[in-house]
C-alpha positions as CSV (number, residue, x, y, z in Angstrom):
1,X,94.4,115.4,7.4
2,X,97.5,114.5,9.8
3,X,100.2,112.0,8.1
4,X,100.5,109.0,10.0
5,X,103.1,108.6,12.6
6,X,106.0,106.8,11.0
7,X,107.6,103.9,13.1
8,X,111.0,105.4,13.9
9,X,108.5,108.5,15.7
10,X,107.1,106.0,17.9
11,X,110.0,104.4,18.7
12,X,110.9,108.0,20.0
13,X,108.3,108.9,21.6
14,X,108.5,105.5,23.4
15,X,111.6,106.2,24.2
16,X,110.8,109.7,25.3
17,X,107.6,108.6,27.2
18,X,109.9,105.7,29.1
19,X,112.6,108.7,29.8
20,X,110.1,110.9,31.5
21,X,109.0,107.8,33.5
22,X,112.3,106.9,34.9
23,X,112.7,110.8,36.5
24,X,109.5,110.5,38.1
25,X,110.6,107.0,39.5
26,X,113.8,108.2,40.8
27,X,112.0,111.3,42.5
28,X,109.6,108.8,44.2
29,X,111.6,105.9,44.4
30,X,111.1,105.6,48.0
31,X,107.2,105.3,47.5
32,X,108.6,101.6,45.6
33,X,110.7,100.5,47.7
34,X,110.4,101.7,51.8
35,X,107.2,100.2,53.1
36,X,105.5,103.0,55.5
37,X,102.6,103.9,57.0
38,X,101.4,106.6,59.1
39,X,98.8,107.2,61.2
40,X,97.8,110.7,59.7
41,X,97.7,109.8,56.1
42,X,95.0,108.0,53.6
43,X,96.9,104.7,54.4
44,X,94.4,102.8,56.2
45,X,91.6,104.3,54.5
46,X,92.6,103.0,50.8
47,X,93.6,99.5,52.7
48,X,91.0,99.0,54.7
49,X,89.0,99.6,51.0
50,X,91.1,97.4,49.2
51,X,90.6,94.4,52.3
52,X,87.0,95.2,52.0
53,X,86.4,94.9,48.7
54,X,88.3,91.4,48.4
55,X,87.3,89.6,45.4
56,X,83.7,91.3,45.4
57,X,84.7,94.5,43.1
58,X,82.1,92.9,40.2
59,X,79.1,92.4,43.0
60,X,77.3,94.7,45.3
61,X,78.4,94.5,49.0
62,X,78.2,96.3,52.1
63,X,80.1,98.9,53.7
64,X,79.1,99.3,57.3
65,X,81.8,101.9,58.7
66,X,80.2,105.7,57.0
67,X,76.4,106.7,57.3
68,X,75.0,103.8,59.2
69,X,76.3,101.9,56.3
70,X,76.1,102.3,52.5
71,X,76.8,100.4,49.4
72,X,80.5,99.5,48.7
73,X,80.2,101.1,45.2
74,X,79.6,104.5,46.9
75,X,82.5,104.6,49.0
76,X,84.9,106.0,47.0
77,X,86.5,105.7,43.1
78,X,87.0,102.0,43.1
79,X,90.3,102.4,41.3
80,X,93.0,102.8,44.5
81,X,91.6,100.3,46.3
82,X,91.5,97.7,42.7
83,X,94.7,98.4,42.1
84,X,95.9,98.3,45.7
85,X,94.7,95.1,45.7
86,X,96.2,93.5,43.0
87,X,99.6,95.0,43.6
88,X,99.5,93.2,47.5
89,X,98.5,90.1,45.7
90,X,100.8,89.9,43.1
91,X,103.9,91.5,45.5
92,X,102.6,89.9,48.5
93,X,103.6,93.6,49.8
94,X,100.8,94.2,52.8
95,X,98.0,96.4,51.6
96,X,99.2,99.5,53.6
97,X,102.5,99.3,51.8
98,X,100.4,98.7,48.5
99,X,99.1,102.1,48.4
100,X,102.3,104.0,48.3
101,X,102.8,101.4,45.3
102,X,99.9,102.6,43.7
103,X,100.5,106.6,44.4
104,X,104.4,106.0,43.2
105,X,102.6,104.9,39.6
106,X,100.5,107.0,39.4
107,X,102.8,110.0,39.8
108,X,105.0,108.5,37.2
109,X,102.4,107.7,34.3
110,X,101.3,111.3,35.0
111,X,103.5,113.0,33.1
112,X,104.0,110.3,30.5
113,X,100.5,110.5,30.0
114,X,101.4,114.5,29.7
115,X,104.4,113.8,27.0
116,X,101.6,111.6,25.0
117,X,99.0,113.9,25.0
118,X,102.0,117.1,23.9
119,X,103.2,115.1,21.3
120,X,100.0,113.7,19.7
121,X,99.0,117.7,19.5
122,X,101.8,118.9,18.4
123,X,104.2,116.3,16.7
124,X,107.1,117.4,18.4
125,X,108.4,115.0,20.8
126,X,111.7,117.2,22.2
127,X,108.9,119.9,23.0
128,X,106.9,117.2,24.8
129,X,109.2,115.9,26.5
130,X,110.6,119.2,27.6
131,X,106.8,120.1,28.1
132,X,106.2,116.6,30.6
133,X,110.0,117.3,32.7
134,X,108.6,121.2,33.5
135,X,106.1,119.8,34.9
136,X,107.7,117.0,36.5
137,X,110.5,118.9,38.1
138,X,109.0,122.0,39.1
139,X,106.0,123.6,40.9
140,X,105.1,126.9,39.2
141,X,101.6,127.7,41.3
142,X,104.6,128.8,44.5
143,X,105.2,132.0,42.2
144,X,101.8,132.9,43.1
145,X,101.3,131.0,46.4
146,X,104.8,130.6,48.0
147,X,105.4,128.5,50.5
148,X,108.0,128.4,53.8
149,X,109.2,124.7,53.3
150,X,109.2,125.1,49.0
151,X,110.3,126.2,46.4
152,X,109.9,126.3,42.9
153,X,111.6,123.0,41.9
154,X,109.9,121.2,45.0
155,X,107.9,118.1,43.6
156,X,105.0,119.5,44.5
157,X,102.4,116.7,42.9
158,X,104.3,114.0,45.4
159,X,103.6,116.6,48.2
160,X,100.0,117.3,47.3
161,X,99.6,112.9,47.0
162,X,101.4,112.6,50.4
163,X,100.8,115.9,52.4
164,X,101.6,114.0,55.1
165,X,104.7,111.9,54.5
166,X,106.4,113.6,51.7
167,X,108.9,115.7,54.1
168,X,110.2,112.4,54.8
169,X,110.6,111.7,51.0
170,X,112.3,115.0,49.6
């Protein structure tokens, strides 16, 4: 059986977890703070989900725009468009901006979510931590796959959430 985790090891991994945090939000800061939308991106989509959906997540409702129509539920993942929501309500950000809101978190808790689940396994935090910046900063799959525009420290998870606006952000 595992000894328990002492106090002064969360504190440290807190801090560790909030570290690896703060590089991800300086390498996506932009998604925070420059409201954008585009035409050729997922912008409208999540919105337009996150409009429709209104205060009628709990109920059944009707989506009439795919297939002749289908239930709401079976749109999509209800989670974007939740949390797109409740980010233009509490901001008062518009919904299209909301969504680069929502991406911007999610690529940060990725990795901290990463360091967590490292240093749980393994008890080492500094390995963890190292373990979560790797795969912050870098974007090992272009050994194998290379790419004209990349390279190996490109942040390729904003790409792959952006494809179409992240040459603008890097």
């Amino acid at each position: 059986m595992d000894a328990p985790i002492s106090r002064a090891e969360r504190v440290q991994a807190a801090s560790f977890a909030l570290l690896a945090a703060v590089v991800n939000a300086l390498i996506c800061w932009r998604l925070f703070k420059i409201p954008r939308a585009h035409m050729n991106s997922m912008h409208g989509f999540w919105a337009a989900l996150a409009r429709w959906g209104g205060d009628g997540w709990l109920h059944p409702s009707w989506w009439p725009y795919w297939d002749c129509g289908i239930p709401f539920e079976y749109t999509y993942a209800p989670l974007v468009p939740v949390l797109t929501s409740i980010v233009s309500w509490c901001t008062g950000r518009p919904l299209w901006s909301s969504v680069d809101v929502v991406s911007a978190l999610v690529y940060c808790l990725g990795p901290v979510t990463f360091f967590v689940m490292a240093w749980r396994l393994t008890r080492a935090p500094l390995t963890s931590l190292g373990a979560a910046l790797l795969y912050s900063l870098t974007a090992p799959e272009l050994l194998v796959m290379p790419d004209s525009w990349l390279n190996f420290l490109s942040p390729r998870r904003l790409i792959l959430m952006g494809q179409w606006t992240t040459r603008r952000i890097s």
